[in-house]
C-alpha beads as a LAMMPS data file, in Angstrom:
LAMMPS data file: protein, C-alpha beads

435 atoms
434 bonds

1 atom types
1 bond types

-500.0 500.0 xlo xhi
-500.0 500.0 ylo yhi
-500.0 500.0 zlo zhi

Masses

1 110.0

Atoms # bond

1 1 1 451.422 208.480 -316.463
2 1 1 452.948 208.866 -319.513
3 1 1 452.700 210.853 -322.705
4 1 1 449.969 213.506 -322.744
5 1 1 447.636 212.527 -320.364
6 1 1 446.122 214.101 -317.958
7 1 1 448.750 217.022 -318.951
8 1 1 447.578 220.397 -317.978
9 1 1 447.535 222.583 -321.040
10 1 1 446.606 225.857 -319.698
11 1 1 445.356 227.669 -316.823
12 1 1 442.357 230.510 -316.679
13 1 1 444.279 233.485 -315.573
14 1 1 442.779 235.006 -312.047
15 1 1 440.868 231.348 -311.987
16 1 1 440.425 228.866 -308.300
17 1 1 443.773 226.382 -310.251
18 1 1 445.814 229.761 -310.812
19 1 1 445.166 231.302 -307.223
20 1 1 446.157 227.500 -305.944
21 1 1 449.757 227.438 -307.727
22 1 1 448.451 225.015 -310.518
23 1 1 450.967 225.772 -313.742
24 1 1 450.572 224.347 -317.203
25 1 1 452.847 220.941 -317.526
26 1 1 451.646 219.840 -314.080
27 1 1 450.119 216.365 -314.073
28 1 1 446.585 216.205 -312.934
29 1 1 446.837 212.640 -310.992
30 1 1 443.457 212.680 -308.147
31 1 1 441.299 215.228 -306.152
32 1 1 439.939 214.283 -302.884
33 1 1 442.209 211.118 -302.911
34 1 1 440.474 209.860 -306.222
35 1 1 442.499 208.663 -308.897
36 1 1 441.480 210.956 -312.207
37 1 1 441.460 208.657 -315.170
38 1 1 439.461 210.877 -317.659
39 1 1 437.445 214.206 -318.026
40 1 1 434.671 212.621 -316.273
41 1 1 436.138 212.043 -313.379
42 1 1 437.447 215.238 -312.581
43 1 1 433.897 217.167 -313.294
44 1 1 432.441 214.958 -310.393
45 1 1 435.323 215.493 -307.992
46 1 1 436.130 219.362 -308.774
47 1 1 432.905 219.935 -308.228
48 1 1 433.118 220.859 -304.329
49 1 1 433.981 224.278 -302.974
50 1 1 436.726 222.739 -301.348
51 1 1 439.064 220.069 -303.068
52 1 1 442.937 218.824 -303.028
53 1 1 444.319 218.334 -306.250
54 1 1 447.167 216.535 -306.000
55 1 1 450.081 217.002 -308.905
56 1 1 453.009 215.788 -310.233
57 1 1 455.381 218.008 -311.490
58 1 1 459.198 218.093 -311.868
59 1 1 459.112 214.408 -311.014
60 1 1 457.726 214.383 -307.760
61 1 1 454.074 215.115 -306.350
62 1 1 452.664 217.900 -304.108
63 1 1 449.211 218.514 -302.908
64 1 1 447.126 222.263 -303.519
65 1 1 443.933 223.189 -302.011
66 1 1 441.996 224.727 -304.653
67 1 1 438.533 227.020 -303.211
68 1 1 435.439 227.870 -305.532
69 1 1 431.970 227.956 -305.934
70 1 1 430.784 224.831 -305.668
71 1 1 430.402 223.666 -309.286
72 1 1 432.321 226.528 -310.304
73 1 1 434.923 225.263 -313.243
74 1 1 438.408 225.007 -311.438
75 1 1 439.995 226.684 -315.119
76 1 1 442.097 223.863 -316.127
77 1 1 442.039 222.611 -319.492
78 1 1 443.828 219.717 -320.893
79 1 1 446.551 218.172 -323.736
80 1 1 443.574 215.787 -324.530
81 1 1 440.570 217.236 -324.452
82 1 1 439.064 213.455 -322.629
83 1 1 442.635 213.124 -320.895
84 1 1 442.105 209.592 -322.101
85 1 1 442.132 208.511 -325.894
86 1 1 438.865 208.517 -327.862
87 1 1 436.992 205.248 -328.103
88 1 1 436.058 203.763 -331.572
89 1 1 432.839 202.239 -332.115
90 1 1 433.057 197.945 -331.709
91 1 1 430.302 197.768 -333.957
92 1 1 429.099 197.344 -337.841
93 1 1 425.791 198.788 -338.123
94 1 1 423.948 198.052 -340.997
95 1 1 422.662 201.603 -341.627
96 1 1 426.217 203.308 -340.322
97 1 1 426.693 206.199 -342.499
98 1 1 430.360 206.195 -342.348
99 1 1 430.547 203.144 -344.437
100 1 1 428.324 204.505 -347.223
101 1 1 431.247 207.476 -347.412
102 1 1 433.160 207.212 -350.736
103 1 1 436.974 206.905 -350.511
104 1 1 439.558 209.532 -351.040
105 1 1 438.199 211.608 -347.593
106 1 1 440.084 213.082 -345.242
107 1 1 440.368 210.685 -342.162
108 1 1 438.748 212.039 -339.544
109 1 1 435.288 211.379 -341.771
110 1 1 435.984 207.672 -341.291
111 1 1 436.497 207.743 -337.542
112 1 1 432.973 206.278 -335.698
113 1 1 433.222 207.270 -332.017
114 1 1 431.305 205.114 -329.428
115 1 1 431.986 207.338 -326.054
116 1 1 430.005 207.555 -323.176
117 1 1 432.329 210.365 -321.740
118 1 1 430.872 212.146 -325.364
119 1 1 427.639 211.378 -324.984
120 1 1 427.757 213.749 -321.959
121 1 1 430.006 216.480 -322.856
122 1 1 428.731 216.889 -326.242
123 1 1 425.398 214.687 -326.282
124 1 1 426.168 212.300 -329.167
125 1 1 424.643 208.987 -329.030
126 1 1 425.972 205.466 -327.921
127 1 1 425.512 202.047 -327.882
128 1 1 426.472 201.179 -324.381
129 1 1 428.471 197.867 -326.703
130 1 1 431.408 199.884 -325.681
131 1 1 430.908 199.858 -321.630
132 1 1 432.416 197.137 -319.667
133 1 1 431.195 196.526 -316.091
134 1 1 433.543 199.461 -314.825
135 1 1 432.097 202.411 -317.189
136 1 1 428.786 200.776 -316.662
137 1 1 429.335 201.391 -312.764
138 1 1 430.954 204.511 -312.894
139 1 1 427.960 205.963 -314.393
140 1 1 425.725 204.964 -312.062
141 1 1 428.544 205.805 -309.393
142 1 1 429.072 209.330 -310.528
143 1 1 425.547 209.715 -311.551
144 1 1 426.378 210.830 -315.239
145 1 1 422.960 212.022 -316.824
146 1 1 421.438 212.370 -319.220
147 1 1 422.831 209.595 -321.326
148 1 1 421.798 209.599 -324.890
149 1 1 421.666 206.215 -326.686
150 1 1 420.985 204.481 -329.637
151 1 1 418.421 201.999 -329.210
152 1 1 416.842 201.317 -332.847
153 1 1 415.668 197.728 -331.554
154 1 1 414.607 196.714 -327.942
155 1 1 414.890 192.990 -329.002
156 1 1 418.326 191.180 -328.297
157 1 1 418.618 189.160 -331.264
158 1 1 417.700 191.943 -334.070
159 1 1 419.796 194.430 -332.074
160 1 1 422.765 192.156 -332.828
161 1 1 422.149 192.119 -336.009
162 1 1 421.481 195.355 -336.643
163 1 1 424.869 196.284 -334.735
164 1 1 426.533 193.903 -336.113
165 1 1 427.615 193.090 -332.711
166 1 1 427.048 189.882 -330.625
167 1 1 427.674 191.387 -327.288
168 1 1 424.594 193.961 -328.649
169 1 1 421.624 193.170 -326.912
170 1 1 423.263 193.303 -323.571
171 1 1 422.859 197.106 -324.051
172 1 1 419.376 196.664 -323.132
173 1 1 419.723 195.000 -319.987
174 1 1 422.413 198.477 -319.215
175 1 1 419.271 200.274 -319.688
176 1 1 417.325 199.016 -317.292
177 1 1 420.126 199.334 -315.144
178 1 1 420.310 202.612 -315.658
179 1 1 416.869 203.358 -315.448
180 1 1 416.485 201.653 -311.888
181 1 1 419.511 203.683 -310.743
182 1 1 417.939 207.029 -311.502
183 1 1 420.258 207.922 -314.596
184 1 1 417.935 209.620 -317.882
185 1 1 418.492 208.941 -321.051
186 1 1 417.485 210.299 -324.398
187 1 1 417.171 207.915 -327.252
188 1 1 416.764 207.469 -330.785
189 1 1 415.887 205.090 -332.913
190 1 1 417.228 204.548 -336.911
191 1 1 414.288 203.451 -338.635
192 1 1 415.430 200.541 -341.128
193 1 1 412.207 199.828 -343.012
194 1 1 411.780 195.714 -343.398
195 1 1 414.204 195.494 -339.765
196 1 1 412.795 197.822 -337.597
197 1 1 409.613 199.374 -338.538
198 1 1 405.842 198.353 -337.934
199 1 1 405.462 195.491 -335.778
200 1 1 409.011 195.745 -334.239
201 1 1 408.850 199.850 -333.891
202 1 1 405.523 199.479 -331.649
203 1 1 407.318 197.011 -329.613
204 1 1 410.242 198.865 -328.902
205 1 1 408.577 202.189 -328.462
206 1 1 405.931 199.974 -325.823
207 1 1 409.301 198.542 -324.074
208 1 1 411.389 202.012 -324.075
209 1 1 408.049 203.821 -322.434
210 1 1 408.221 201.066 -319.686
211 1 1 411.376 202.649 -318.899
212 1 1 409.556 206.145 -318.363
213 1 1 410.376 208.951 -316.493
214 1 1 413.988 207.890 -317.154
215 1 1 413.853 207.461 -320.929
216 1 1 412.904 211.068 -321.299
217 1 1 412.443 211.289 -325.313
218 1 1 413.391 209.331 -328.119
219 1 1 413.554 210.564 -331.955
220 1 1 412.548 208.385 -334.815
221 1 1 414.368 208.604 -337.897
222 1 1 414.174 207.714 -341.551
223 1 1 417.380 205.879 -342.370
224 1 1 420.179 207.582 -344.813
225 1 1 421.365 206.469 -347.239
226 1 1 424.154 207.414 -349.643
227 1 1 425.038 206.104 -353.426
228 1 1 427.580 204.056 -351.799
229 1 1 426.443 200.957 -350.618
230 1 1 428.079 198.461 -352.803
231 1 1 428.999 194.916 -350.704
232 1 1 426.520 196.558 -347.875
233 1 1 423.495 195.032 -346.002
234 1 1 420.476 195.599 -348.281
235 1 1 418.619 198.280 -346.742
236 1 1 415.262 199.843 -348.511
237 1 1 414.870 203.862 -348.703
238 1 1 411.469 205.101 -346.971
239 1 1 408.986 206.154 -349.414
240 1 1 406.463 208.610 -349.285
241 1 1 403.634 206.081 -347.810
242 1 1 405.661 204.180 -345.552
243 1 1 406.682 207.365 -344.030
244 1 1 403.543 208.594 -343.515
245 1 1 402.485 205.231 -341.460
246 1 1 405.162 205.679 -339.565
247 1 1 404.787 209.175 -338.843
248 1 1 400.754 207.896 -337.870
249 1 1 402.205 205.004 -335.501
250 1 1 404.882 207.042 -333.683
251 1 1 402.120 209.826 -332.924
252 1 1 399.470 207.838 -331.814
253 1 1 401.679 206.011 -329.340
254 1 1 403.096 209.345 -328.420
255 1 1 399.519 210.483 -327.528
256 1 1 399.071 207.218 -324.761
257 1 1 402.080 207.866 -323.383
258 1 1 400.979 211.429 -323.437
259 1 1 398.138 210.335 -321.200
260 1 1 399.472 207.521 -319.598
261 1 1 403.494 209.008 -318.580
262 1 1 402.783 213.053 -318.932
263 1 1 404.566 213.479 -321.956
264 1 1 404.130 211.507 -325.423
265 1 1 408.045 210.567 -325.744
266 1 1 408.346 209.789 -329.355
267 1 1 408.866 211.817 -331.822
268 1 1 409.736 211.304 -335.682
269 1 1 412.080 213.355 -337.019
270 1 1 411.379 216.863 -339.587
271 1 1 412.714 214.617 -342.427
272 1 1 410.116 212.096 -342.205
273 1 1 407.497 214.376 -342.219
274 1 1 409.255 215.612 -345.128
275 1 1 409.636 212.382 -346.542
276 1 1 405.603 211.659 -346.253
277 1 1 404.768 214.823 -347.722
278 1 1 403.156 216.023 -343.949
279 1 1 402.850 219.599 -342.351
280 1 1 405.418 219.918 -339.565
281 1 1 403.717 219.938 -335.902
282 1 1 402.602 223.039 -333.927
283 1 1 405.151 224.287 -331.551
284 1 1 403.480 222.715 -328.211
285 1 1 403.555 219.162 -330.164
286 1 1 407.387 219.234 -329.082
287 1 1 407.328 219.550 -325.698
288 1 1 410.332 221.690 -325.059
289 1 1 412.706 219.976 -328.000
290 1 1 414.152 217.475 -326.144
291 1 1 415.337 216.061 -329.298
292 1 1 416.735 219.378 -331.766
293 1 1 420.126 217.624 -332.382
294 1 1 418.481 214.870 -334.307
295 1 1 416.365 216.839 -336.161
296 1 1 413.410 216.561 -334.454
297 1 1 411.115 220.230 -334.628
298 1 1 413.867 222.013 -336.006
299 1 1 411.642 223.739 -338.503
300 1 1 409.402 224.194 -336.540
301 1 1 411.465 225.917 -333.721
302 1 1 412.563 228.052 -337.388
303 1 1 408.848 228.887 -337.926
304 1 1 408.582 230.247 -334.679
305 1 1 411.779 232.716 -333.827
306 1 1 410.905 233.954 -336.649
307 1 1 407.518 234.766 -336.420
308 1 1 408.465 236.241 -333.244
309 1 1 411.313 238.135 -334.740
310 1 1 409.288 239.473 -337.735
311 1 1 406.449 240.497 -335.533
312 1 1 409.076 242.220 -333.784
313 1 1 411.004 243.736 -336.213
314 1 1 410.700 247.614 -337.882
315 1 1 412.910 247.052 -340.887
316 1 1 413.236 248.565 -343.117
317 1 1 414.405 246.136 -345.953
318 1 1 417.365 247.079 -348.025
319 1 1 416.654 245.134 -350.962
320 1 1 420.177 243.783 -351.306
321 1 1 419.639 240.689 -354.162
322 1 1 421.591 237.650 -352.294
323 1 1 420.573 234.115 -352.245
324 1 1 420.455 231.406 -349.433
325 1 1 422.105 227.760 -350.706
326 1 1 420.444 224.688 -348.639
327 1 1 419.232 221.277 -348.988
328 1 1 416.251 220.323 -350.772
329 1 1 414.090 218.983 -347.754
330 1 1 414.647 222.913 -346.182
331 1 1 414.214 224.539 -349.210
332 1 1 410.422 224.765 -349.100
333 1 1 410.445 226.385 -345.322
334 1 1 412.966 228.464 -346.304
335 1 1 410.911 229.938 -348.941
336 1 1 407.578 230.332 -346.815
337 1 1 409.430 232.065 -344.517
338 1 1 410.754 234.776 -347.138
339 1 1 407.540 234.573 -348.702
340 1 1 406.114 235.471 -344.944
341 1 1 408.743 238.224 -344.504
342 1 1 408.016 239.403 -348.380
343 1 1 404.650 240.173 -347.197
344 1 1 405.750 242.949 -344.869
345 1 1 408.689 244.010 -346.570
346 1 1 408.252 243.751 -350.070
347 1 1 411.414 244.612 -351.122
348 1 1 412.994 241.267 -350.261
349 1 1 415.381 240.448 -352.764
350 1 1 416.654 236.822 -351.799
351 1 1 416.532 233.418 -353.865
352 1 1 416.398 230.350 -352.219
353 1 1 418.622 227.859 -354.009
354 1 1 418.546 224.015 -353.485
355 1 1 420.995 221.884 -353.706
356 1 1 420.996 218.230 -355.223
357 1 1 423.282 216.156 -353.844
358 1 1 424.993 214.967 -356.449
359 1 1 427.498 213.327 -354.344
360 1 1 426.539 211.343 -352.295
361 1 1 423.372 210.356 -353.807
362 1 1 420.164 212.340 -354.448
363 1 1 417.820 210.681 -351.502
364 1 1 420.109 212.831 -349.244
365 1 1 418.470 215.808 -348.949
366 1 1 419.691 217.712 -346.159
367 1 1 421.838 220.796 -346.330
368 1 1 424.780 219.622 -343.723
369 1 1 426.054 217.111 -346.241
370 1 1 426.205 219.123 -349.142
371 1 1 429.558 219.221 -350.081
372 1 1 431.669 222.605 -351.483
373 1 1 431.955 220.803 -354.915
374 1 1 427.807 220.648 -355.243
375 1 1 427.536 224.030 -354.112
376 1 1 429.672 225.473 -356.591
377 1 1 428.417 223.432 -359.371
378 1 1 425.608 224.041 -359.394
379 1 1 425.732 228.240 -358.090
380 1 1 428.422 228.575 -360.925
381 1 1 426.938 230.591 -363.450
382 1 1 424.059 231.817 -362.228
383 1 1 423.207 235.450 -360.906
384 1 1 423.560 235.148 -357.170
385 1 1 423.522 238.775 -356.532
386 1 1 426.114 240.136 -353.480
387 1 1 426.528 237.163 -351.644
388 1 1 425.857 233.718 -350.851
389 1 1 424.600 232.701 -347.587
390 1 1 425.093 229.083 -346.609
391 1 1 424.323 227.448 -343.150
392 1 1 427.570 226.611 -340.685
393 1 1 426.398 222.716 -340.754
394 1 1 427.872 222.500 -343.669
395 1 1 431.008 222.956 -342.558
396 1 1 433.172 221.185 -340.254
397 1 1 433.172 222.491 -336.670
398 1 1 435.083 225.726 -336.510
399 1 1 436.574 225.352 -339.829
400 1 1 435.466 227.101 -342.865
401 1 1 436.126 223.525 -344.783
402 1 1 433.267 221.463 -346.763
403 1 1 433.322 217.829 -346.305
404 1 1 434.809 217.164 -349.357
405 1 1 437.803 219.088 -348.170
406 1 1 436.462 222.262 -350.342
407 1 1 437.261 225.836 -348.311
408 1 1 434.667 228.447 -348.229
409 1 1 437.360 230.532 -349.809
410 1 1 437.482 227.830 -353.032
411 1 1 434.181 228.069 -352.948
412 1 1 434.525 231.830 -353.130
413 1 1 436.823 232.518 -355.792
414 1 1 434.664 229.902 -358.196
415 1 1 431.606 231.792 -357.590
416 1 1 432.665 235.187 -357.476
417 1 1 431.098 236.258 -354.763
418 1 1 431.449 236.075 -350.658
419 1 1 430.120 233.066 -349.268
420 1 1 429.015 233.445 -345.666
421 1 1 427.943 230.940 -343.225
422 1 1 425.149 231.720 -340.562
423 1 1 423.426 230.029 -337.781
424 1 1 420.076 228.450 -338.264
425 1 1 417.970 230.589 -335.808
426 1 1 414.805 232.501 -336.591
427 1 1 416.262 236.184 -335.751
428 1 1 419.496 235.349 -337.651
429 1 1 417.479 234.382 -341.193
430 1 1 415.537 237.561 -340.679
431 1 1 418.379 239.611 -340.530
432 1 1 419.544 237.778 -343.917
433 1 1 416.511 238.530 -346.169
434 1 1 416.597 242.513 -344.321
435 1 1 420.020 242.537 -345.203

Bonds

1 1 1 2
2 1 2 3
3 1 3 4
4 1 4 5
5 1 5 6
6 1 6 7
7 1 7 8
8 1 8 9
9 1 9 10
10 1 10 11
11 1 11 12
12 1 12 13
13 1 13 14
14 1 14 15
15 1 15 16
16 1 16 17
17 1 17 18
18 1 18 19
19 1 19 20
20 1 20 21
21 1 21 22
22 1 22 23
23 1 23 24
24 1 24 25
25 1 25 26
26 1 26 27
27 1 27 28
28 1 28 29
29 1 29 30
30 1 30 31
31 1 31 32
32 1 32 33
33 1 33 34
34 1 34 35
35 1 35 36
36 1 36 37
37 1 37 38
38 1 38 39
39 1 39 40
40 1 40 41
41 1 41 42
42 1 42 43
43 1 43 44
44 1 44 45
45 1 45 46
46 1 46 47
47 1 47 48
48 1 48 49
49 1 49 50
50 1 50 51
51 1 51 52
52 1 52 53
53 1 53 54
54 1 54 55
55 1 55 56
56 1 56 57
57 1 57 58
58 1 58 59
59 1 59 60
60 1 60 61
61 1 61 62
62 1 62 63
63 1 63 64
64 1 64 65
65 1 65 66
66 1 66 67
67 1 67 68
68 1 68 69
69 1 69 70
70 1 70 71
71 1 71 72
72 1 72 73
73 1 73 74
74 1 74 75
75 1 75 76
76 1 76 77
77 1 77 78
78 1 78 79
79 1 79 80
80 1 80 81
81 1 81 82
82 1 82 83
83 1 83 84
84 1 84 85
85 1 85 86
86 1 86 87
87 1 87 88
88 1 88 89
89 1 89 90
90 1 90 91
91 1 91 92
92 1 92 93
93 1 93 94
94 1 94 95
95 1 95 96
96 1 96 97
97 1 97 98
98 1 98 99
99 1 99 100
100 1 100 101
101 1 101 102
102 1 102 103
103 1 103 104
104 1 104 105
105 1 105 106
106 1 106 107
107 1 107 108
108 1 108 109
109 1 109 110
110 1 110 111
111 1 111 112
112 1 112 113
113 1 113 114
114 1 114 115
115 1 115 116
116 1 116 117
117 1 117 118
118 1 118 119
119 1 119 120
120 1 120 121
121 1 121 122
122 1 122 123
123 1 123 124
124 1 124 125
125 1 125 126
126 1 126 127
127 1 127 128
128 1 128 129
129 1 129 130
130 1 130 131
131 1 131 132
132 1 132 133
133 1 133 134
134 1 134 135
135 1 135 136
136 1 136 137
137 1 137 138
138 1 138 139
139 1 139 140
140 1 140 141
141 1 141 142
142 1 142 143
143 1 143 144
144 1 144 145
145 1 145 146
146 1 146 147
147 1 147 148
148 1 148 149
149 1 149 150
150 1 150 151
151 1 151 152
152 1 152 153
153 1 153 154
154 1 154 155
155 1 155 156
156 1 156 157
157 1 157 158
158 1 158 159
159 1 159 160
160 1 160 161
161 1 161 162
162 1 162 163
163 1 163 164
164 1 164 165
165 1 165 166
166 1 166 167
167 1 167 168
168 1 168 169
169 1 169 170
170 1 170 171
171 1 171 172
172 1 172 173
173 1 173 174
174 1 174 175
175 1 175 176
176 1 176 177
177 1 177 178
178 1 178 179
179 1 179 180
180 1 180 181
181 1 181 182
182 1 182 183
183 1 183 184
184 1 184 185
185 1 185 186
186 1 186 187
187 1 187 188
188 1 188 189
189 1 189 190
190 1 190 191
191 1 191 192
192 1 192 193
193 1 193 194
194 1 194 195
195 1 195 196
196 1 196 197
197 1 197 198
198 1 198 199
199 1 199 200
200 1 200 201
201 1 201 202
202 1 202 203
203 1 203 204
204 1 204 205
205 1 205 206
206 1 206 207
207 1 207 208
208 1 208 209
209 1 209 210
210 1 210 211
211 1 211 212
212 1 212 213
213 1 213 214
214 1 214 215
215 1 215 216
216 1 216 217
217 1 217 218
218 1 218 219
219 1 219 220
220 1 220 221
221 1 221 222
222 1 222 223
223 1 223 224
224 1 224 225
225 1 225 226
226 1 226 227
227 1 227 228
228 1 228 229
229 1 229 230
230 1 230 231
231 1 231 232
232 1 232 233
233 1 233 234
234 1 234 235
235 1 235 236
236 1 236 237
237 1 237 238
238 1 238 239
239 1 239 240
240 1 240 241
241 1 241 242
242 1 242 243
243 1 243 244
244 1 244 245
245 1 245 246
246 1 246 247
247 1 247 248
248 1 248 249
249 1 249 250
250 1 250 251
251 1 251 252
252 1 252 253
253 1 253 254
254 1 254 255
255 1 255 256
256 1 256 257
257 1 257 258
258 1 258 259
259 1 259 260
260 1 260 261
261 1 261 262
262 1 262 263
263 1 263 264
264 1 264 265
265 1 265 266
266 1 266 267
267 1 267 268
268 1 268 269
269 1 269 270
270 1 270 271
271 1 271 272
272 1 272 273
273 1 273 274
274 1 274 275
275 1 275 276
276 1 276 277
277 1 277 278
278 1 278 279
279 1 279 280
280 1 280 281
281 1 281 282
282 1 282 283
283 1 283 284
284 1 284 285
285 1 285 286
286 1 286 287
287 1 287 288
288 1 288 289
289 1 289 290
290 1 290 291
291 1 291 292
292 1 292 293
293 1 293 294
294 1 294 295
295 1 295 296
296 1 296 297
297 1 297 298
298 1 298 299
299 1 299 300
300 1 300 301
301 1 301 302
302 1 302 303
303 1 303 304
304 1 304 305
305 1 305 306
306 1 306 307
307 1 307 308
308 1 308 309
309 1 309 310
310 1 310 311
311 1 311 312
312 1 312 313
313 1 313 314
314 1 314 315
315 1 315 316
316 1 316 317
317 1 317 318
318 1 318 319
319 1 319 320
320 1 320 321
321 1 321 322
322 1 322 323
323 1 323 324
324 1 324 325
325 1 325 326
326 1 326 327
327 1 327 328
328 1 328 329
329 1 329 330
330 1 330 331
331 1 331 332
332 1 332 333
333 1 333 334
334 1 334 335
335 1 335 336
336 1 336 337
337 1 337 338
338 1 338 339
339 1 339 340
340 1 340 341
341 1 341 342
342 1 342 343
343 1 343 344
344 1 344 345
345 1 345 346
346 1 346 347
347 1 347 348
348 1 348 349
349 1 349 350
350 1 350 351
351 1 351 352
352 1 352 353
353 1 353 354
354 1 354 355
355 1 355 356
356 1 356 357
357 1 357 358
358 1 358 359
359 1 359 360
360 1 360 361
361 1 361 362
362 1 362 363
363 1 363 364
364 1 364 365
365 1 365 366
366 1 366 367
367 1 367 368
368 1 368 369
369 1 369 370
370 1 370 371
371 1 371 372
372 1 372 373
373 1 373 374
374 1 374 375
375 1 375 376
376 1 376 377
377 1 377 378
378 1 378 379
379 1 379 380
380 1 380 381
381 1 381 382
382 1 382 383
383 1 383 384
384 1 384 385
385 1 385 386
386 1 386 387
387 1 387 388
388 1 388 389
389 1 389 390
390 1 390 391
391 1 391 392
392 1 392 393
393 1 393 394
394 1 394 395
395 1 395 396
396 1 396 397
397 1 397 398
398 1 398 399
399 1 399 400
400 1 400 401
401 1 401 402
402 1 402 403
403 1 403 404
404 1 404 405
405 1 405 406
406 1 406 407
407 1 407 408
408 1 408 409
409 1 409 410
410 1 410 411
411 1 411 412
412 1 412 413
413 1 413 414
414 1 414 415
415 1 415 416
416 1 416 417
417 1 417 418
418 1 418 419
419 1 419 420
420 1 420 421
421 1 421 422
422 1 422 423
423 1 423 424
424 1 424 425
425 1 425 426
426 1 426 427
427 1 427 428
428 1 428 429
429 1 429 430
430 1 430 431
431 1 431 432
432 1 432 433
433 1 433 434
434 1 434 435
């Protein structure tokens, strides 16, 4: 091995690696006699009560029994977090959003990951274009599950094209391997409207359901897109009717396969109920939420901690004038639910603000890409009382920066006033307007 793979970083003090002699610099090379290439591979073997790691260190290699609960984390962690370097998407989607980002970003922004060993640790969404017979194997060896994947087309030929990948449709002949070997997956589908709506979306959804109980959800959503599509494939916007058919179509299938599989499977996304101008479904609609990091009954799981939290709650309300910054498709919840709150505690003093974004282009509506130069353009100026509350999605993960490279403590010192991020649950946005 060579460089910092497989290189261990640090070990858990009082942990199963630090009562077996394992030491930060030591080389993680097999347990149980299996060769460790990546992150994945040491989950599935670690996972006994009883496993030898073997090492090298200081040049040569020793063997340590390491004892533990069985599933128990063994307390290692790694130079890389994957051990392995991450894998860049082969593709050139038509609706990527990456290529709609304007130049002059930082780079990480322009970086499209394709992963499988992702799409389990941190449940972003594939292609399977990336797998090669050996990851393709190893999933169904090491039963990895669930496996989320982007589907958008169930036809070979248009899921080339919409990939921009010729190797593309053999994705969907992975998925009925993995189906037949047991593994779930969780899909979604980007709605293209003129590629992949209508006709094609019914026959997609009726192929993905074939696939049921091992295609356990899939999310429908509206395709974004940005100001910055010059020299890119020629993609329509969804407008207010088209949405609402679609939101029609995906719920009446979802009711036969409701009948017909136990569950209804499809779901379309908050924003294109938004987009169609449509209530958001009750909270037994969702089934559990199978589908929250695309979007799907996010406002509605909103509605409901915080019904339960305001039902719950004895106040009283301090009054403290403050206003919440968002997008302009959350906007409207956000203000029935102070308007909801108001009604008990009348004393609520907080605005809620939406933002236009003016930068990438104003059919892009939700608050996690609304940059630090929108906010303060358009906050600037105007009386925002003690503080400014923003949601963490803005922000890049564990960094108080803005996409646009914008700090929260820029964004601070324009406005005059703190700027806070919170979490997007129910309890937490009560607490804001008792604040």
């Amino acid at each position: 091995m060579s460089g910092q793979r497989n290189k261990i970083k640090s070990v858990a003090p009082g942990s199963p690696a630090e009562r077996a002699g394992i030491a930060p610099g030591d080389r993680l090379l097999a347990v149980g006699g299996n060769k460790i290439t990546d992150v994945l591979d040491y989950m599935y073997y670690a996972y006994d009560e009883e496993s030898v790691f073997t090492l090298e260190r200081d040049g040569g290699t020793l063997d340590v029994t390491v004892e533990k609960d069985p599933g128990q984390d063994a307390g290692l962690t790694f130079e890389e977090y994957l051990m392995d370097g991450m894998r860049s998407c082969a593709n050139n989607c038509v609706f990527c959003f990456v290529d709609q980002m304007p130049p002059g970003m930082r780079e990480t922004l322009y970086f499209k990951d394709d992963d499988v060993r992702l799409s389990f640790l941190t449940g972003s969404y594939l292609t399977l274009t990336n797998m090669g017979e050996r990851e393709v194997q190893r999933v169904i060896d090491l039963k990895i599950s669930p496996i989320n994947v982007s589907v958008h087309t169930m036809d070979p030929k248009l899921r080339c094209e919409m990939l921009g990948n010729k190797n593309a449709g053999r994705g969907i002949e992975i998925m009925k391997r993995f189906a037949h070997a047991g593994i779930e997956m969780n899909c979604q589908i980007v709605c293209c409207p003129g590629l992949n709506d209508g006709k094609e979306l019914q026959r997609t959804m009726r192929r993905l359901a074939r696939l049921s109980p091992h295609v356990k959800s899939c999310s429908v959503i509206p395709v974004g897109l940005t100001k910055f599509r010059e020299g890119l494939y020629p993609l329509k916007p969804f407008d207010k009717e088209l949405a609402g058919k679609t939101v029609a179509q995906v719920e009446k299938y979802g009711e036969k396969c409701k009948k017909r599989h136990g569950g209804r499977i499809f779901f379309c996304s908050d924003e294109m109920y938004l987009k169609a101008g449509l209530p958001i479904p009750p909270d037994d609609f969702y089934e559990g939420y199978p589908q929250l990091e695309n979007g799907v009954g996010l406002l509605r799981l909103l509605y409901a901690e915080f019904e339960e939290a305001l039902e719950a709650s004895a106040g009283p309300a301090k009054g403290t004038h403050a206003v919440i910054a968002t997008g302009v498709s959350a906007a409207k919840t956000l203000t029935e639910l102070r308007d909801l709150a108001r009604a008990k505690y009348p004393n609520i003093r907080v605005d809620i603000i939406p933002i236009v974004n003016d930068f990438f282009g104003h059919s892009i509506d939700v608050a996690g890409l609304i940059t630090g130069r929108d906010l303060i353009a358009q906050l600037r100026g105007r009386d925002l009382g003690e503080r400014v509350y923003i949601t963490n999605r803005m922000l890049r993960d564990g960094k108080n920066v803005f996409l646009d490279d914008v700090t929260v403590e820029e964004a601070e010192a324009a406005l005059g006033v703190p700027v806070t991020p919170m979490d997007n649950g129910g309890e937490r946005l009560l607490e804001v307007f008792l604040a």
